[in-house]
Each structure stands twice: as structure tokens, then as C-alpha cells.
C-alpha positions as CSV (number, residue, x, y, z in Angstrom):
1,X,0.0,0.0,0.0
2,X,2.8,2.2,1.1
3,X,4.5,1.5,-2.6
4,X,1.4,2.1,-4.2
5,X,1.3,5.8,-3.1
6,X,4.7,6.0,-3.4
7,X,4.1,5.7,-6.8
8,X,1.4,8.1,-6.8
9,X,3.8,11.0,-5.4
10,X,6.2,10.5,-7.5
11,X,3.5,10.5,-10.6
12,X,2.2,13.9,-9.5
13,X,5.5,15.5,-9.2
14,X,6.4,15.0,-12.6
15,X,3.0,16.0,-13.7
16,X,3.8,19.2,-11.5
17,X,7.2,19.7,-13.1
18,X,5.7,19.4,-16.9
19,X,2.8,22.0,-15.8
20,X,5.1,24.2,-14.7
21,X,7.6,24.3,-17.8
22,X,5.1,26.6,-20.2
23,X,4.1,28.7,-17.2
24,X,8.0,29.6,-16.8
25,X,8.6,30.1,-20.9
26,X,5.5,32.4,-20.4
27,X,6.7,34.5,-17.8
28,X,9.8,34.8,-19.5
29,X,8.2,35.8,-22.8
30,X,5.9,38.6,-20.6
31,X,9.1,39.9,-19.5
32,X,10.5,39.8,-22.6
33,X,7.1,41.7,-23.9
34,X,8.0,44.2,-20.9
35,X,11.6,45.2,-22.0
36,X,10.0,45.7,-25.4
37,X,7.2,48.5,-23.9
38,X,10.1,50.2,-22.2
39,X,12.5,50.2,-25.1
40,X,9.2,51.4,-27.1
41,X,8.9,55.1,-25.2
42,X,12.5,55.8,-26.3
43,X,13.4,57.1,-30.2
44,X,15.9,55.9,-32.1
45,X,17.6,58.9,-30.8
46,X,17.3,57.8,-27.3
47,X,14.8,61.0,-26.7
48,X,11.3,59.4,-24.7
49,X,8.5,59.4,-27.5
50,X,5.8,61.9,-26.4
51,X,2.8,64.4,-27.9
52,X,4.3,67.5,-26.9
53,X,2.6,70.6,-26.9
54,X,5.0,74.1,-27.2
55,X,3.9,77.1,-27.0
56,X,5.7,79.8,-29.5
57,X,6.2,83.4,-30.2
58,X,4.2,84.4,-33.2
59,X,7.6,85.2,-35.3
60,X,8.6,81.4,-34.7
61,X,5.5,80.6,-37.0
62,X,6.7,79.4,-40.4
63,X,10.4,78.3,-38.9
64,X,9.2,76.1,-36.1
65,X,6.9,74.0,-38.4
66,X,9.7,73.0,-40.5
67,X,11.6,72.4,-37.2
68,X,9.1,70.4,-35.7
69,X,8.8,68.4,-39.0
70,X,12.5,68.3,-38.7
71,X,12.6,66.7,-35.3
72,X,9.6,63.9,-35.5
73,X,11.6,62.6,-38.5
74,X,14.9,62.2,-36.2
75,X,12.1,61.1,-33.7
76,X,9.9,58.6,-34.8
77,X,7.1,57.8,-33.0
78,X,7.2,61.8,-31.5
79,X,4.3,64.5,-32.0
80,X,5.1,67.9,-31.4
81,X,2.0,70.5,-32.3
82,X,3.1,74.2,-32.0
83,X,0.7,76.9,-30.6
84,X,1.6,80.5,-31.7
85,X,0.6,84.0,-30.2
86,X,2.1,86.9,-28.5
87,X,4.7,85.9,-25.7
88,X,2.0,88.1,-23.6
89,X,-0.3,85.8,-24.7
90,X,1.4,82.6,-23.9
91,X,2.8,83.6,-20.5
92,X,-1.1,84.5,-19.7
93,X,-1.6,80.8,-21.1
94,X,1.1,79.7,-18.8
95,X,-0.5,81.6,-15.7
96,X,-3.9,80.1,-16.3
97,X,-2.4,76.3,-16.4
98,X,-2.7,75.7,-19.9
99,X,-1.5,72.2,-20.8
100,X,2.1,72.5,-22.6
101,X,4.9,71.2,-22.1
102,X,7.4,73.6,-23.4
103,X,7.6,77.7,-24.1
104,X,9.3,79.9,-26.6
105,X,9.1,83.6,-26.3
106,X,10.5,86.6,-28.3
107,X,12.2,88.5,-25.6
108,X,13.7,87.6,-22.2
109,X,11.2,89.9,-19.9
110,X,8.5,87.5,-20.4
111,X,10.2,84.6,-19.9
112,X,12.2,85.9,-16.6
113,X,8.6,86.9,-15.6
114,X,7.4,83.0,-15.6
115,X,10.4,81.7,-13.8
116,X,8.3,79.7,-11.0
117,X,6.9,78.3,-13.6
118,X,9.3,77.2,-16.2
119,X,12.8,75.0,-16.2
120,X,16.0,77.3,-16.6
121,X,16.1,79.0,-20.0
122,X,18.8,78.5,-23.0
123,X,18.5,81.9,-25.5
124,X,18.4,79.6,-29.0
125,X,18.2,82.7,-31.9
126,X,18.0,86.2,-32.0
127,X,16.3,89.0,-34.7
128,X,16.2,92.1,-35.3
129,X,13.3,94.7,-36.1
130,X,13.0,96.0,-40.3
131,X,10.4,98.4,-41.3
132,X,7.6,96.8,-43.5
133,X,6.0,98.6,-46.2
134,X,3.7,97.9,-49.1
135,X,5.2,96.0,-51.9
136,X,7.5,98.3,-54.1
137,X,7.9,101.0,-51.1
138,X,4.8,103.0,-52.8
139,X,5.3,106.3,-49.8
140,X,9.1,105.8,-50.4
141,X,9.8,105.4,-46.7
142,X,13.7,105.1,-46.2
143,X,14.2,105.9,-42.1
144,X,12.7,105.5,-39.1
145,X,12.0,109.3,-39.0
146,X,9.9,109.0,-41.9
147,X,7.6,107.0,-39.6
148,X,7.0,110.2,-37.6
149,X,4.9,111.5,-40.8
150,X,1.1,112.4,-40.0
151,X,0.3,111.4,-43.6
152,X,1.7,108.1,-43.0
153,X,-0.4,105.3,-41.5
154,X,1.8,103.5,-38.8
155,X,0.9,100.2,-37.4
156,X,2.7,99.2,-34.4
157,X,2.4,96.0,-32.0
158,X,1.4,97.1,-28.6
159,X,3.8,97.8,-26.1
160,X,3.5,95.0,-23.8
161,X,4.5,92.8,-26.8
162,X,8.1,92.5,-27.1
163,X,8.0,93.3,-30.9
164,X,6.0,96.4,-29.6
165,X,8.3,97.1,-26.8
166,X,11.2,96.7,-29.0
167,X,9.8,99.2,-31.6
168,X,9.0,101.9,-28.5
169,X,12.8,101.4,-27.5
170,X,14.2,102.4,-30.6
171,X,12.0,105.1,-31.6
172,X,12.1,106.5,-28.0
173,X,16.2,106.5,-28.8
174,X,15.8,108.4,-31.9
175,X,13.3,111.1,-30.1
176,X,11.1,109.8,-33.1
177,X,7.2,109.9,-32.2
178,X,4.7,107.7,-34.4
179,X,1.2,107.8,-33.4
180,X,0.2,104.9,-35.1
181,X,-2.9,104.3,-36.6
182,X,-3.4,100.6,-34.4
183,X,-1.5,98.8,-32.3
184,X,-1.7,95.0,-32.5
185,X,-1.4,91.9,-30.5
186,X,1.7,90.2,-32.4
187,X,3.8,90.7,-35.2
188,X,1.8,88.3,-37.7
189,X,-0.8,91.4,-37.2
190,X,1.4,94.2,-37.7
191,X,2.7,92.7,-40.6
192,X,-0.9,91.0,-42.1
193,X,-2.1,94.9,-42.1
194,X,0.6,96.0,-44.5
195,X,0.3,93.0,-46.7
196,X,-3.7,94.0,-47.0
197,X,-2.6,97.9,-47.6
198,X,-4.1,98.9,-44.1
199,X,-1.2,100.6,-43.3
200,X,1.7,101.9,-45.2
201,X,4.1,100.5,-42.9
202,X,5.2,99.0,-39.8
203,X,7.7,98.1,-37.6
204,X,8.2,93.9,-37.6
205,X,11.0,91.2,-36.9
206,X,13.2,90.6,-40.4
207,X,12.6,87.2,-40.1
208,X,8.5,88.0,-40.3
209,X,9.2,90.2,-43.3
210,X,11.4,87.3,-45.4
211,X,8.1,85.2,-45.5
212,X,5.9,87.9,-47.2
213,X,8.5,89.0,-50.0
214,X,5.7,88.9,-52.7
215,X,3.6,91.7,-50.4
216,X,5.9,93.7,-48.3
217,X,9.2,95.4,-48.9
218,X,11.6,95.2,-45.8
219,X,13.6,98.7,-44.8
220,X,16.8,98.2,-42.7
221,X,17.3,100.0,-39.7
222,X,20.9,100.8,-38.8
223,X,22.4,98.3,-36.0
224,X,23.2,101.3,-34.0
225,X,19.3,102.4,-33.9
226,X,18.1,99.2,-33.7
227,X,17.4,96.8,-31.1
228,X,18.6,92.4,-31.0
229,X,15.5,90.0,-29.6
230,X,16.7,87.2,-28.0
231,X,14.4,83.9,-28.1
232,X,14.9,82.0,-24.9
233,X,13.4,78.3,-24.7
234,X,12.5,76.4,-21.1
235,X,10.4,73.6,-20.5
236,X,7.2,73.8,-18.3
237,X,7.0,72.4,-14.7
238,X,3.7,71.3,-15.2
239,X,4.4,69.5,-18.1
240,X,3.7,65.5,-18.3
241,X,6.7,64.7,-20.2
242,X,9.2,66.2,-18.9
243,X,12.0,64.2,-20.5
244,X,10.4,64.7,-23.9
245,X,9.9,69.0,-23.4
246,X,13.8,68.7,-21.9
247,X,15.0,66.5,-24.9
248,X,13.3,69.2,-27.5
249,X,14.2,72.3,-25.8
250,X,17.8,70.8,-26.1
251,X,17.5,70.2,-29.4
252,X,17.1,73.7,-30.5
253,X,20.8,74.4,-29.8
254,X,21.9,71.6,-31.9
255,X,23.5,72.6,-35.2
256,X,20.4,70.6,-37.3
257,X,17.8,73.2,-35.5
258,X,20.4,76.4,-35.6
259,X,21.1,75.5,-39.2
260,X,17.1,75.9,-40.1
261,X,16.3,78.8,-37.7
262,X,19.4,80.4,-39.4
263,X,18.5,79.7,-43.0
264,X,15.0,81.8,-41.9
265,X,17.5,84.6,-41.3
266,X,17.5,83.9,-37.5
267,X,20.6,85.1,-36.0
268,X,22.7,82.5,-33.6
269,X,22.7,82.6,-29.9
């Protein structure tokens, strides 16, 4: 009797054993399928794969959408979507707890203004300010102190723009008063109102003029009566991909991004 369930033990045990072979290959093959997932949130870069939200100065417009084209390529299986307005305009975004993961703004001022809210800033192109008139210079405006004309209509950005800012510091230099005829919320606006012949110039980034050739002629200004905006990028505290925002704020300073904010006429760092 005793060999009997001897038998019967030593049956089970190997029934056990066999049972618990797949199980074993199984678990391996679920960690295996684990390692996989975690390998999957990284690019081929080694950036983490994310939808990223940034939000951008106005003048980054037509630039940043071949940048961000630019970087899901190097970054498959990353999304970045871009949303543009006044830097007044996004650091009230900012303030009000917009989802974003990443900032851009036209001028320094802003950004030092949202510094409880934002990772330390890198400064990744600069610009300068050209005077925009219609196509062919029709008024045959040639300085800023033509602006100061009363026949002339002047559009400006409003001065708690920085494009507005930076136009009130340079004319306040010269001791050159514009009374212009509007004053706008970005520099898409200023420069939308010459294209449409709504004004008969304005003051906008050279960068914003180079993408309306066909509509606008740009007017230097002198270096020495003009003013240099710097464009300083940080990533957003709130964000939910911080190593993603982190990764493409980084990017920027590479030569790949500084070689297509350039060729928009960007200026480096």
C-alpha cells in the first residue's frame, strides 16, 4: 500500500514539473514583452517618445513648423503640435495652467517673468526689427524718421508685446514719435495689415518680413538704432513629459535646429 502511493507521489511530481515548464517560458516571454514596452517610449535617438505641446512666439510661425517636422523625423514615433501667439499671450496661457509642455518667447522679460513656472532658460536665436512697407515701397519710406509722418499710416504692435516694446525702444532712442494708426497683438498682425494695404508701414521682426517678399518690402534700420531680440526656450513644470519637453528644448541648440532657424534669417545665440 505504502508502494502504491509511493508511486502516486512521485506521478504527480512529474505531472507538476511538466505543468510548470510553459508557465516559466510564459513569464519569460511577458518579461521579454515588458523590456519591449520600455524600449518602445525611447526614439531611435534615445529621446522618450511623447505628444508634446510648445507654446511659441508668433515670429517662430513658419520656422518652427519646419523644425518640428525636422525633429519627429529624427524622432519617430514623437508629435510635437506648436501653438503661436504673442509671448504676452502665452505667459497668460502659462499663468492660467494651460496644458504645454514647453515655451518659446520673443524676448527675455517674459520669460524671466514665468520663472516659478518654467525650467532654466537657454536663449536659441535672436532677430532684429525691419520696417515693412507695401510692396515696391509706394510712400518711399527710407528711415525711421519717416515713420513720424502724419500722412503716413503706422501700425505698431502694442507695447506689452516685445515686438512692440522693442519698436517703442528704438524710436524713443531716436526722439522719433509715431502715433500709429493701431496697435496690434503680435507681429503676424502688424505685418498682415501692411500686406492688406491697411497701413503703409510698420515696424516687424526681419525674419517676419522674409516670409511675405511677394507683399511687403523690408527697410533696414541701422544696427546702431536698432534693437537684438533674443528667443529663450525652457520647459514647463507642469508638463507630463518632462523628459520629452527637456529633450526638444535641447534640441534647439543643436547645429540641425540652428542651421534651419538660421536659413530663416534667425541670428545665432
Amino acid at each position: 500500500m505504502s508502494l502504491l502511493l509511493t508511486r502516486r507521489r512521485a506521478a504527480a511530481a512529474v505531472l507538476t514539473a511538466a505543468l510548470l515548464v510553459p508557465l516559466a517560458a510564459c513569464g519569460n516571454d511577458d518579461k521579454k514583452d515588458a523590456d519591449s514596452g520600455a524600449e518602445a517610449t525611447s526614439s531611435a535617438s534615445g529621446a522618450p517618445k511623447a505628444d508634446l505641446t510648445v507654446l511659441a512666439a508668433s515670429s517662430l510661425t513658419d520656422v518652427f513648423k519646419e523644425a518640428g517636422a525636422a525633429y519627429e523625423k529624427a524622432n519617430p514615433g514623437t508629435k510635437v503640435t506648436f501653438s503661436f501667439a504673442g509671448s504676452q499671450e502665452l505667459a497668460a496661457q502659462v499663468k492660467q495652467g494651460a496644458p504645454a509642455d514647453a515655451l518659446v518667447t520673443a524676448d527675455t522679460k517674459t520669460m524671466d517673468g514665468l520663472s516659478g513656472d518654467t525650467g532654466k532658460p537657454t536663449v536659441i536665436a535672436k532677430n532684429r526689427l525691419v520696417i515693412a512697407t507695401g510692396e515696391g515701397n509706394p510712400e518711399k519710406v527710407e528711415n525711421l524718421k519717416d515713420l513720424a509722418d502724419p500722412q503716413l499710416k503706422v501700425v505698431l504692435a502694442a507695447p506689452e508685446v516685445p515686438v512692440g516694446r522693442y519698436s517703442e525702444q528704438i524710436l524713443d532712442a531716436q526722439k522719433i514719435e509715431v502715433k500709429p494708426v493701431s496697435q496690434e497683438p503680435n507681429v503676424r498682425a502688424v505685418l498682415s495689415k501692411v500686406e492688406l494695404g491697411e497701413a503703409d508701414a510698420g515696424l516687424v521682426y526681419k525674419t517676419d518680413a522674409a516670409t511675405a517678399t511677394d507683399k511687403v518690402d523690408a527697410i533696414e534700420i541701422p544696427d546702431a538704432e536698432n534693437a537684438i531680440a533674443s528667443y529663450p526656450a525652457a520647459t514647463l513644470k507642469a508638463s507630463k513629459h518632462s523628459e520629452a519637453a527637456a529633450a526638444f528644448v535641447a534640441w534647439l541648440s543643436t547645429p540641425e535646429a540652428q542651421k534651419i532657424l538660421q536659413g530663416a534669417g534667425f541670428q545665432q545665440p
